[in-house]
Structures are given as C-alpha cells and as structure tokens.
C-alpha positions in Angstrom: -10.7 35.8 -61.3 -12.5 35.9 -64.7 -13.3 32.7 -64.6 -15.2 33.0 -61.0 -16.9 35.9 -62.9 -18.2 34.3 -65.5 -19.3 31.5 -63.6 -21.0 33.9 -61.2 -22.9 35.6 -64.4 -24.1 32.4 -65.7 -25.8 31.0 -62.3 -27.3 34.4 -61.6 -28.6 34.1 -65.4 -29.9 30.8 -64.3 -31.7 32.1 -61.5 -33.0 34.8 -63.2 -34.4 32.5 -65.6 -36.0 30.6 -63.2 -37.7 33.7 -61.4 -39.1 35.0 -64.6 -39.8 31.8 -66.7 -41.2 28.8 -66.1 -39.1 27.4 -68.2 -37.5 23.8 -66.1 -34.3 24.1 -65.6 -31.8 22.8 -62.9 -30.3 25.4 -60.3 -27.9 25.1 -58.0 -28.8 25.4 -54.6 -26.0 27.4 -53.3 -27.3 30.1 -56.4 -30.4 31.4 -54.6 -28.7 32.8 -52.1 -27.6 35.8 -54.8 -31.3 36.1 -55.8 -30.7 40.1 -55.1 -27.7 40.0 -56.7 -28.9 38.4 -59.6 -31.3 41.0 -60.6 -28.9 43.1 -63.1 -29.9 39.7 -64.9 -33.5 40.5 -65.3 -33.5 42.7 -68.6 -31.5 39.9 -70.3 -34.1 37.4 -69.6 -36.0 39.8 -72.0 -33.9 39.0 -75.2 -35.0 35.7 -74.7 -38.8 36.3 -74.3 -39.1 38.8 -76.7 -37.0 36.7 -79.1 -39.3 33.5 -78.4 -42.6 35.7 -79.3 -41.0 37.1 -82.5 -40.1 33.4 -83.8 -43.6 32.9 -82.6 -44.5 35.8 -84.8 -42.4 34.7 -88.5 -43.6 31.1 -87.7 -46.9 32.4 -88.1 -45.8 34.9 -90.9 -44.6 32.0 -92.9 -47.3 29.9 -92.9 -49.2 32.7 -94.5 -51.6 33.7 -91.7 -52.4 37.4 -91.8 -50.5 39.8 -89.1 -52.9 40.0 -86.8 -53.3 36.0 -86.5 -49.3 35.8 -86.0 -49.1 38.5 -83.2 -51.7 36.2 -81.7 -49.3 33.4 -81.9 -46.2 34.8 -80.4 -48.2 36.3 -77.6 -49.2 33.1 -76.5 -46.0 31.9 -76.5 -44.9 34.4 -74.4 -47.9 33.8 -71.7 -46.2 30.3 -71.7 -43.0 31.1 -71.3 -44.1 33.0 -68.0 -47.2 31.4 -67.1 -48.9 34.6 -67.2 -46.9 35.7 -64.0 -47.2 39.3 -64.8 -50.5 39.3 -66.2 -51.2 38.1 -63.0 -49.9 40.8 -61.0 -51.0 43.7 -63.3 -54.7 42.1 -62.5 -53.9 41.5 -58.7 -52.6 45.0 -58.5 -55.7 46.9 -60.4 -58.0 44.6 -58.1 -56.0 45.4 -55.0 -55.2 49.0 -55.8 -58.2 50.4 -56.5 -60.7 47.8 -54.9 -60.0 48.5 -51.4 -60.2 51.4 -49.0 -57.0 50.9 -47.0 -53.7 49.4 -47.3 -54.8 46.1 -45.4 -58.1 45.5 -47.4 -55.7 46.0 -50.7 -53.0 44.2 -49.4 -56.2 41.2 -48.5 -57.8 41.4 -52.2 -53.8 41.4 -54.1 -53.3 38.0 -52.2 -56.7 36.8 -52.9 -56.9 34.0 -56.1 -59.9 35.3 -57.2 -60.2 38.3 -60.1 -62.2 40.9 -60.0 -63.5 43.8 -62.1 -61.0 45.9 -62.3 -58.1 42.9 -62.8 -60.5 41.5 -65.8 -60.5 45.4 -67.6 -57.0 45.8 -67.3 -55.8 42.5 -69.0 -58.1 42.8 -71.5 -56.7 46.5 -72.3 -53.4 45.5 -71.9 -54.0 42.7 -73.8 -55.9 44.3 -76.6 -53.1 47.2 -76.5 -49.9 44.8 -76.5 -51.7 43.2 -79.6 -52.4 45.7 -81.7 -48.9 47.2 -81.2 -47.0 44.2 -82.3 -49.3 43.9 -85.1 -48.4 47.4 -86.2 -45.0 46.7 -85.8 -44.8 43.8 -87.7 -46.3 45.5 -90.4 -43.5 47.9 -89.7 -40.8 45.3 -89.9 -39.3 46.9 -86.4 -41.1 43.8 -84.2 -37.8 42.4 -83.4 -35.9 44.8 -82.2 -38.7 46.5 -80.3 -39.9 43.5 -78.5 -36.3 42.8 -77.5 -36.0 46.5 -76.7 -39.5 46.6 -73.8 -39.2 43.1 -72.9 -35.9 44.3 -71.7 -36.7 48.0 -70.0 -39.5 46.4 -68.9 -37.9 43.6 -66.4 -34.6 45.4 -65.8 -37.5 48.3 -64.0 -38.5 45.8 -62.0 -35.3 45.5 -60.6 -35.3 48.9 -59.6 -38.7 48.9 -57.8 -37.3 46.4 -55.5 -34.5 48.2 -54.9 -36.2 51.5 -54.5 -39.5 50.5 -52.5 -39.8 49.0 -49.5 -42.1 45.8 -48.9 -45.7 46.0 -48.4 -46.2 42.5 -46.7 -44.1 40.2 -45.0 -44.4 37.1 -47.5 -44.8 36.8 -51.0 -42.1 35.9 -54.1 -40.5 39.4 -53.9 -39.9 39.3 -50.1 -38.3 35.7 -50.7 -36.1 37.0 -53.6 -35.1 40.0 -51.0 -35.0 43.3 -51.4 -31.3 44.3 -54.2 -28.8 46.9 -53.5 -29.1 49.3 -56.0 -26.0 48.8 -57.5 -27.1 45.6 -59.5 -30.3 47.4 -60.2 -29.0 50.3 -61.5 -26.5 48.0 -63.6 -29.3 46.3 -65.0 -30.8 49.2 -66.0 -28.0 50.6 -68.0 -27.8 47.6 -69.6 -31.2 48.1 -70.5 -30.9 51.4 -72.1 -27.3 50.3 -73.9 -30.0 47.6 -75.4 -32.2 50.5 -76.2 -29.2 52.1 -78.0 -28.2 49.2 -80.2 -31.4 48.0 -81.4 -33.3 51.5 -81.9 -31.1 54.2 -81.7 -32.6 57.5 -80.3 -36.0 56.2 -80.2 -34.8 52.8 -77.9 -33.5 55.3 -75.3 -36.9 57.8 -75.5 -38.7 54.2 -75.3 -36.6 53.1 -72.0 -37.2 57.0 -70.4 -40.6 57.5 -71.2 -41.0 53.3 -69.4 -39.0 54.8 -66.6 -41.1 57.6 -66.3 -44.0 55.0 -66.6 -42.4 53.0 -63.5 -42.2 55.7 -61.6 -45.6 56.9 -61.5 -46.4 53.6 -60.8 -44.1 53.1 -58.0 -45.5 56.7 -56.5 -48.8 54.9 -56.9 -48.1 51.6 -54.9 -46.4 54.0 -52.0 -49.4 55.7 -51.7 -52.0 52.7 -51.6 -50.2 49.7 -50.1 -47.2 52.0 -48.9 -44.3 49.8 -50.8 -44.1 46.9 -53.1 -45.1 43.4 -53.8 -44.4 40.9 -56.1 -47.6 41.4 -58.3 -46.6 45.4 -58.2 -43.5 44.6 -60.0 -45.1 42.1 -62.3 -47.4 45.2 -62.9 -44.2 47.4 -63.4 -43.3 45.2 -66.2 -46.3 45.0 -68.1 -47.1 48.9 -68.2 -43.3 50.0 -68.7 -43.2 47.4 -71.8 -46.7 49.2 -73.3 -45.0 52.3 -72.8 -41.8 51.4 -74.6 -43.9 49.8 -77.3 -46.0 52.6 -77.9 -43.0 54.6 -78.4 -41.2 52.6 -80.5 -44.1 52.5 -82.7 -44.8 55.5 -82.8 -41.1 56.5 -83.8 -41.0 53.6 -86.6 
C-alpha cells in the first residue's frame, strides 16, 4: 500500500510540474486524469521555483554584481521556469477585470492575446514590487527561506480558488485541469503553512494568513466581475498572495 502511495505522490508531483513549469518532462498519460487530485502538489512546485531564483540570486551574488543586479537575475530565471504563465494572467485579469462593463466583455478582453493598459501597469508594479523586495531581503539574508515560503502560499492558494469558485467560462487550462475537491486543496494548504512554520516561524504563518486574506479578497473580486474563476484568475491569485507574503516577511526580518 505504501508503495502505490508513493508512486501516486510522485506522478501527481509530475503533473504538477508540468502545469506550473515549462520545464519538459515526460508524463504518463494515465496521470492527467488526477489533475484535481494532484493539486495538494502545487505549493511544493514552489520550493523548486523559489529555490531556482535564489541560486539565480548567489550566482549573481558571487560574481560580485551588486543586490539589485542579482535579484534581477533570479527573477528572470523564474519567468523562465514558468514562461511568465502568471504574469500573464495577473495582466489578463487587470485588463479583463477592470476593462470591461459586464461579465461577457471581461470574460472577451481576459481571452484576448493582446495587453492593454491596465495589464502593462500591473506587471510593471508587481514587477517593480517583487524586485525591490527580494533585494531587501537579500540584503537581509532571509531571501531563501522567504522565497521558498510565498512561492509556496502562493500556488498552494491557487489550489483553493479552484476548489472554492466555480468556472467563469467553459474552456480554458483550469476548466481542463477540473475543478479539485477540497480535500487536496485544503491539504495543500496546510502544507503550505507547515512550510511557513519551518522556514519563518511566527512570521511564515502571519505571511501565509495575511496571502490568504489577500486570495480571498481577490476571489470576492472575480465572483463579482466574471462571477467565478479562470485560469488567468488563479495565475493572478499567485502573484498577489506571493507579494503579500513577501511584504510580510520583510517586514518581520
């Protein structure tokens, strides 16, 4: 029985991976069929991200460039590892969300490829915000464990939009993925906050609540617009949950 366990966490690891990442790697067929399963898996695709952008981070730490030029580094790495998939929906959802007049015409503008005002300002906040707080931490020496600790909040969230919201449309990457019972959401997100625990102590777990609280708003806000969830609403999730935990974190270093 433990063995069909562990083989069961490892391909809905692989999956997981292969949602969040684009990083190639060979699934199973048979495997996607727990895609709502596998979302307890999320947050843990986060110690790999996060731990990708802070070797990104030394590397550039070690070759003497200045804080500011490293942050930059790992960063990009990150934007690699996902191929800007939730930058993407943070700017389809600020387009979509507060470009149109009605759940259709949002729903319209979210799908379309293009990016519009509103998308451009919020990556380049975002952007300019995620920066400057890794930089700080860095100069903190906490940019480990606080990368690890809202790249993790921050995807196992996501997780629990899907399982809490309903879909907005019909198509899409989170209708295909299916919408979890919350029992592997909820998992994930314990295991999330545990994460919290280990690698920052109080101030983890006041950075994983005050990203819940984050998520929620947010998910209040996509009811109210679009009247349920899409994949570039989660993608959304995950970016402002992780600047919430981040801002925390600093702020308690």
């Amino acid at each position: 029985m433990s063995q069909l366990w562990l083989k069961t966490w490892r391909l809905d690891l692989m999956v997981a991976l292969s949602l969040l990442t684009r990083i190639p790697i060979k699934v199973p067929e048979n495997a996607y069929e727990r895609q709502a399963e596998a979302v307890w898996a999320y947050g843990l695709i986060g110690v790999l991200w996060a731990a990708a952008v802070w070797l990104g981070c030394m590397a550039g730490l070690w070759l003497g460039l200045p804080p500011m030029v490293a942050a930059l580094i790992g960063l990009a790495i990150g934007i690699v590892l996902t191929g800007a998939m939730h930058e993407d929906g943070l700017a389809d959802s600020a387009d979509g969300l507060w470009g149109g007049h009605d759940p259709t015409r949002r729903l319209e503008i979210m799908k379309d490829s293009t990016i519009g005002t509103y998308g451009v300002l919020a990556l380049v906040i975002s952007f300019a915000l995620r920066w400057g707080l890794l930089v700080s931490l860095l100069e903190a020496e906490f940019a480990f464990g606080g990368l690890i600790i809202a790249a993790v909040i921050g995807r196992a969230l996501m997780a629990v939009v899907m399982a809490n919201l309903p879909h907005a449309r019909l198509d899409g990457l989170s209708h295909s993925v299916g919408r979890p019972d919350f029992q592997p959401a909820y998992a994930g997100l314990a295991l999330a906050v545990f994460i919290g625990l280990v690698f920052g102590g109080f101030s983890g777990v006041l950075a994983c609540a005050l990203a819940v609280l984050t998520a929620w708003a947010f998910a209040r806000i996509a009811i109210a617009k679009i009247g349920g969830q899409t994949g570039d609403i989660l993608g959304a999730t995950g970016q402002l949950s992780e600047l919430a935990a981040l801002i925390v974190l600093l702020a308690c270093a």
